[in-house]
N, C-alpha and C positions, 0 to 999 in steps of 0.2 A: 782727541785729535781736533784739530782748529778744524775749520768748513771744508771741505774735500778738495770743491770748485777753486776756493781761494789758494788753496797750497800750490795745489797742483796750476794755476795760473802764475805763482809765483816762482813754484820753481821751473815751469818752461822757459822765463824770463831768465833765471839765473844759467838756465842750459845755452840757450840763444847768444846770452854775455859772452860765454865763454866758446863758443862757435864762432863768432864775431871779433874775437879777441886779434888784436896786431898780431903780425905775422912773428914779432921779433917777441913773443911772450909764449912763452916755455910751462905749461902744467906741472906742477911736480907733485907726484900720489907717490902712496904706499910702495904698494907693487905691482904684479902684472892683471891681477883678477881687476884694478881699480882701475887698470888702463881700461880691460875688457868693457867694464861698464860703461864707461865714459865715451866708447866708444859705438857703443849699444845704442845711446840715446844720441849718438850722432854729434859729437863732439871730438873731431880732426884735429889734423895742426900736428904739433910736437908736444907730446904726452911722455915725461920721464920720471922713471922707476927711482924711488930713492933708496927703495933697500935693496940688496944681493950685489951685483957687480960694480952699482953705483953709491958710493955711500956719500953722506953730507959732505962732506971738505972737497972731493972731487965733484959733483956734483956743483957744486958755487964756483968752485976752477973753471972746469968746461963752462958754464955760462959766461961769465969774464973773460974766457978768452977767447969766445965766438958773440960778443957784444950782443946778449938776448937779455930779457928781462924775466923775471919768474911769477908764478901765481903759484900760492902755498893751498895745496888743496888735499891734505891729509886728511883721517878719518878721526871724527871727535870722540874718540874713546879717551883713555887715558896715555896709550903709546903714541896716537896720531896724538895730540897736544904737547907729547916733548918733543915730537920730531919735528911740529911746527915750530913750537921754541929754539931749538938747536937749529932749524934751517933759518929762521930770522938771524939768529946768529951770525953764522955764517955765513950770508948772502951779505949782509950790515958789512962784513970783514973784508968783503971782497970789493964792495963798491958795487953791489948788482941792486939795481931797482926791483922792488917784489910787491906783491898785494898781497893781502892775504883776506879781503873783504866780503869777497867771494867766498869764502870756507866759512867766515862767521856769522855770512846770512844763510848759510845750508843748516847750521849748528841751529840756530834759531829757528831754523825752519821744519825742523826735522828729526829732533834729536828725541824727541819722546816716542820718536816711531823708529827708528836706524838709529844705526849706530858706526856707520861705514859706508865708503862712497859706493862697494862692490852691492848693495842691496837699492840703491838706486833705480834702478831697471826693473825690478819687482813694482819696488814702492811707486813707482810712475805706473807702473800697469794700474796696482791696485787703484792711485787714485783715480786712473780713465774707466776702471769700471763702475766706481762709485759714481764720476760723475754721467757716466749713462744711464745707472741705474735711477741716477738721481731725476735724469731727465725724462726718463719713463715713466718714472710715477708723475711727473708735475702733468706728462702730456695724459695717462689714464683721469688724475684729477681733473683734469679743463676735460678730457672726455664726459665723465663722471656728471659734470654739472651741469654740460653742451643737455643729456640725455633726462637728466633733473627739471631742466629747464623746459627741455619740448615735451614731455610727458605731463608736467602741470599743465602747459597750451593746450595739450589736445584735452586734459581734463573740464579746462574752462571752458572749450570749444563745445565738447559736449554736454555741458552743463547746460549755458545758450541755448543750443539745438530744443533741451528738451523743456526749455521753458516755453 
């Protein structure tokens, strides 16, 4: 795994993005477990499901004809990467502006750890404990050496004394 501190900085950035995203930009995940996450880590708005009642051709319809734009945010297994292929598609077909940038800095961010946006919320934990734990030891180390430090003083101190 890359540095804990850094992922997990990177990807609250990538969370934030997508928090912060225009009003008229539309999420499109898996299904309802990927809403769930997304919505775990506090990412609002309009979050829609591309599989069960919504499938791709409908899905790029309704966006077209409610003038929104998309963010492709499948899960980089092998069926999230045709589904992101097939909604590029279809989004291209209709005339809907999409990102999908956002999905391929999580891929790179992520993918030797998840495999899917529903474990996100885990994998955020996990990194916030790493980096506390992380932060614990650096603070026992500076304790550690605060204690290294004054205990050689008092050593020389009584050295002095007894000369």
């Amino acid at each position: 795994m890359r540095d804990p501190e850094e992922t997990l900085e990177e990807l609250t950035k990538i969370l934030d993005d997508l928090s912060t995203r225009d009003d008229d930009q539309v999420i499109l995940v898996e299904g309802q477990k990927d809403r769930g996450a997304l919505s775990v880590l506090g990412v609002g708005g309009e979050v829609w499901q591309i599989q069960g009642a919504n499938p791709i051709l409908a899905t790029a319809e309704k966006l077209a004809q409610e003038g929104k734009r998309a963010i492709i945010l499948t899960d980089w297994d092998r069926k999230g990467g045709q589904l992101a292929h097939s909604l590029r598609l279809a989004l291209t077909a209709n005339g809907i502006q999409f990102e999908d940038s956002t999905r391929l800095r999580l891929v790179k961010l992520v993918k030797t750890e998840i495999k899917d946006i529903e474990s996100l919320p885990a994998f955020f934990t996990h990194l916030v404990s790493l980096e506390q734990s992380a932060k614990e030891m650096r603070q026992t180390a500076r304790n550690n050496a605060s204690l290294a430090r004054m205990r050689s003083a008092e050593k020389k101190a009584k050295a002095r004394v007894q000369r």
